[in-house]
N, C-alpha and C positions, 0 to 999 in steps of 0.2 A: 401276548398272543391274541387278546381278546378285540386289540385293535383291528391286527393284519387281518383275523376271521373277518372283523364287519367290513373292511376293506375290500375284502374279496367279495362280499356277500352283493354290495354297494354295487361294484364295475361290472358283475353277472346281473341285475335285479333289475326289473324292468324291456323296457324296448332297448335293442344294442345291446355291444359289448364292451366295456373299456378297456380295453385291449393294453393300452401303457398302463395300466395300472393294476393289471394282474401283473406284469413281469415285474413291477414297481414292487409290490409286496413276494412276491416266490423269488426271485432273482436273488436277494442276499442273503436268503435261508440258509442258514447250515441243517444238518439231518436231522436233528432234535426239535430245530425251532420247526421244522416243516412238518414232524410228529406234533408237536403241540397245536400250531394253526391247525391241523386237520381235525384236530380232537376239538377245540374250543371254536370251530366251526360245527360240528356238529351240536354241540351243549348248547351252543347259542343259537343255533338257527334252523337245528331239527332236519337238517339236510345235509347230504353225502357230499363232500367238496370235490371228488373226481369226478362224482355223476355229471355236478354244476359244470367245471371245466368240459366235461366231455361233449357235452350239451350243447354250450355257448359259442365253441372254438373249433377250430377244423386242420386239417393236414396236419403237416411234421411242425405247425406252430402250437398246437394240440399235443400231439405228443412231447414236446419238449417241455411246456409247462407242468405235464400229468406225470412226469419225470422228476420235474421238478419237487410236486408236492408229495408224489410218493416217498422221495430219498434216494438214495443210491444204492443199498442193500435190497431195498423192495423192488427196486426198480430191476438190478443184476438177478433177482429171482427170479421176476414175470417172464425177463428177457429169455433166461437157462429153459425153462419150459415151453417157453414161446417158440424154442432152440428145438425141440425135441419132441415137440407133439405132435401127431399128424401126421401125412403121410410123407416121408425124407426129412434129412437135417436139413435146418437153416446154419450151413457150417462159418458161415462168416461169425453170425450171431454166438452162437458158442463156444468161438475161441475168444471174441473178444471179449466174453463174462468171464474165462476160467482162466485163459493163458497169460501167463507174465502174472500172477497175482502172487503177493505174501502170502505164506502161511496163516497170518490169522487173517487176511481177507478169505481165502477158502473156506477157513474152519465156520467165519459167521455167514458165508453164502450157504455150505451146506445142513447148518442149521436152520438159517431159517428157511432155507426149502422143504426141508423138513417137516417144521412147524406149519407150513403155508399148505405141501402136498398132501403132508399124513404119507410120506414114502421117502428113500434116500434117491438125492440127488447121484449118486454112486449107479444105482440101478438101473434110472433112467436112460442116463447117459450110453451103458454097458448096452442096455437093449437096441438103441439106435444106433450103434456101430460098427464099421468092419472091424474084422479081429484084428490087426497090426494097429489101426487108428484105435481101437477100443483099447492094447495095451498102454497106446500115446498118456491118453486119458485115464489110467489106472493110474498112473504115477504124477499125473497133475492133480487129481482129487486127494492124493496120499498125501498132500503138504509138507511133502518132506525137503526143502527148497533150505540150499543154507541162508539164514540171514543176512539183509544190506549189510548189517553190523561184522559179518565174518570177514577176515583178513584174507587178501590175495599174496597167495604163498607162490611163491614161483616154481619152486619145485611141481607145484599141483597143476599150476598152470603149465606148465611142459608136461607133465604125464597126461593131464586130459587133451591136449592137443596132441601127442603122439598114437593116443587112445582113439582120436576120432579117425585120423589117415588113415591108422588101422584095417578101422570100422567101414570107411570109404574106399579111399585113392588107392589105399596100400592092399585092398582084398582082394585075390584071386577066385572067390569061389561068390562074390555076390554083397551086396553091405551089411553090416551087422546093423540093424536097426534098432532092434533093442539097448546097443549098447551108446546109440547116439543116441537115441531118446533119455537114456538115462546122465546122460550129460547137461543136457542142454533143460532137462527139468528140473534139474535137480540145483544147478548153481545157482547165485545171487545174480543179478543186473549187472554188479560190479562186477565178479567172477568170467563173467561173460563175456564183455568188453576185451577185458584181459587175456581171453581165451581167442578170439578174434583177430587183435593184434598180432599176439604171437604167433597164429597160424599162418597171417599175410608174411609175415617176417621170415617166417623157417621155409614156408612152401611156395610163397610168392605168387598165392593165389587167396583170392577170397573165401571164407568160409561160407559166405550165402551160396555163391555159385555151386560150390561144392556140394551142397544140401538139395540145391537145383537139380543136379546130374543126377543123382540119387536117392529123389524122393519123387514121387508124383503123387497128384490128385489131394485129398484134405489133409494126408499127413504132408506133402511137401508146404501147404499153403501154412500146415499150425504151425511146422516148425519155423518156418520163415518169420513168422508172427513173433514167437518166443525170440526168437534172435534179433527179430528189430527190439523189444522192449529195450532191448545194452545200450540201443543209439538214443535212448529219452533220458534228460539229463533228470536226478530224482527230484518229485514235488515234497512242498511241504504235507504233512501227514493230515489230512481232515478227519474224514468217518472210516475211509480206508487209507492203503497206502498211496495208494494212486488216488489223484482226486475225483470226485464226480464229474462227469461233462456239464459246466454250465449251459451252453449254448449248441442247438441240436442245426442239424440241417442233412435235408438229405443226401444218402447215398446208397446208392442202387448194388445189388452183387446177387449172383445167379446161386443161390440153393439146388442142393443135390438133387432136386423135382425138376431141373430145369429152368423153374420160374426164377423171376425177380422178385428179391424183396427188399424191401425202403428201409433204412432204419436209421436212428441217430445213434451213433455211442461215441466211448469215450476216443476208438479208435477214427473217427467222422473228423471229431474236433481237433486230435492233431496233423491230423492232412492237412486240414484247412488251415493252420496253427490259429483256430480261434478261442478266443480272452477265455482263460480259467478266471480269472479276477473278476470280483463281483462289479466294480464299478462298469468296466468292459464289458463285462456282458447286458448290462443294463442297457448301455448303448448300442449296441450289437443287435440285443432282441430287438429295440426299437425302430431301429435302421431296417430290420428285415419288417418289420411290421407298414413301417413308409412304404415302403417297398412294393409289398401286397395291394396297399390302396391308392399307389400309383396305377397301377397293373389295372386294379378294378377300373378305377376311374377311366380309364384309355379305353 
């Protein structure tokens, strides 16, 4: 760690910035080694390593480095608060830290929001939301989610699809929302899939549509959200279950305030389907770095 510290110390220090050689050292961090550089950057050189980056570097190539060196749990923290402070939710931002997550990714985000606020992430959330979308979110923070590891039972999977037409297509008096919420938060990725299929099969329509008809405004957008995670084939396991976004780039979406906000996540990088692999993204940041000092140059 004491190398990648002087490294970084080295490509900030002085006149300029080395730009390939900060993403040369943060790019093949896993969440520990990123914890370690930042600690044996400070023991060594008496200075804050995100002040440094914050400093030296600009736009969303800033932020995806300061991402970088924070980690993914620290990062899905700042973001959940970043979600909910101030005046309206930044709703894009807060489904994609909480929604489609494992059990124990919840369980270590609301820890260490915890530990970071001095408050539950549970609270915050409740405070910022309408009551249908706030009950959404009561039962994503509960991490009550079956396991990838659970079995697709077919029987189950024909009662929760007969459970959702019900709840939809099938109601005379308006949708049961709660009872589709408790579906679609409750299953695994796999479960879901499975639940999906079978819907097209028996009803000969799609289940997103169907969500369409019958949800609007943040709750139609989270569930959509939960429902695309079925279509992501699963990664290998890093710090969470989902990997961190190596590679950030912007993407603009309109918060409840009306305004625009910019953000990278992990939701960014697979629109774009760009490289989770460290080698790729090495390339990738660089490219986008070329990129910037062609621009300038012109």
């Amino acid at each position: 760690m004491s190398r990648q510290a002087d490294d970084l110390r080295k490509a900030m220090k002085g006149f300029g910035t080395d730009e390939k050689a900060l993403i040369a050292v943060l790019a093949p961090l896993d969440p520990l080694q990123a914890a370690g550089v930042r600690q044996a950057f400070t023991q060594r050189h008496r200075r804050d390593l995100l002040k440094d980056i914050e400093s030296e570097t600009s736009g969303y190539f800033r932020d995806g480095l300061m991402a970088m060196a924070r980690g993914p749990l620290e990062q899905d923290v700042l973001n959940a608060n970043k979600a909910i402070k101030g005046f309206g939710t930044k709703e894009a931002i807060l489904n994609d830290v909480l929604l489609g997550r494992s059990n124990a990714d919840m369980n270590a985000i609301k820890a260490h929001y915890h530990h970071v606020y001095k408050k539950s992430l549970e609270s915050d959330v409740k405070g910022d939301l309408s009551l249908k979308t706030e009950r959404l979110f009561d039962m994503v923070l509960a991490a009550r989610r079956n396991e990838e590891s659970s079995p697709v039972i077919p029987q189950q999977i024909e009662a929760d699809v007969s459970e959702l037409y019900r709840a939809t297509e099938g109601s005379k008096i308006g949708c049961d929302q709660v009872a589709v919420c408790a579906i679609l938060t409750q299953r695994s990725d796999g479960q879901l899939r499975a639940i999906s299929q079978a819907y097209r099969q028996k009803y000969h329509r799609e289940l997103a549509e169907v969500l369409k008809k019958n949800f609007s405004g943040h709750m139609d957008d989270a569930l959509l959200y939960i429902f695309s995670m079925q279509r992501i084939a699963p990664s290998t396991t890093l710090h969470y279950s989902r990997p961190p976004c190596r590679v950030w780039e912007p993407r603009t979406t309109s918060s409840s305030t009306g305004s625009s906000e910019s953000i990278g996540t992990n939701t960014a990088c697979r629109k774009l389907e760009a490289p989770t692999d460290t080698s790729s993204s090495v390339t990738w940041l660089n490219a986008y770095v070329e990129k910037q000092e062609a621009t300038t140059r012109s």
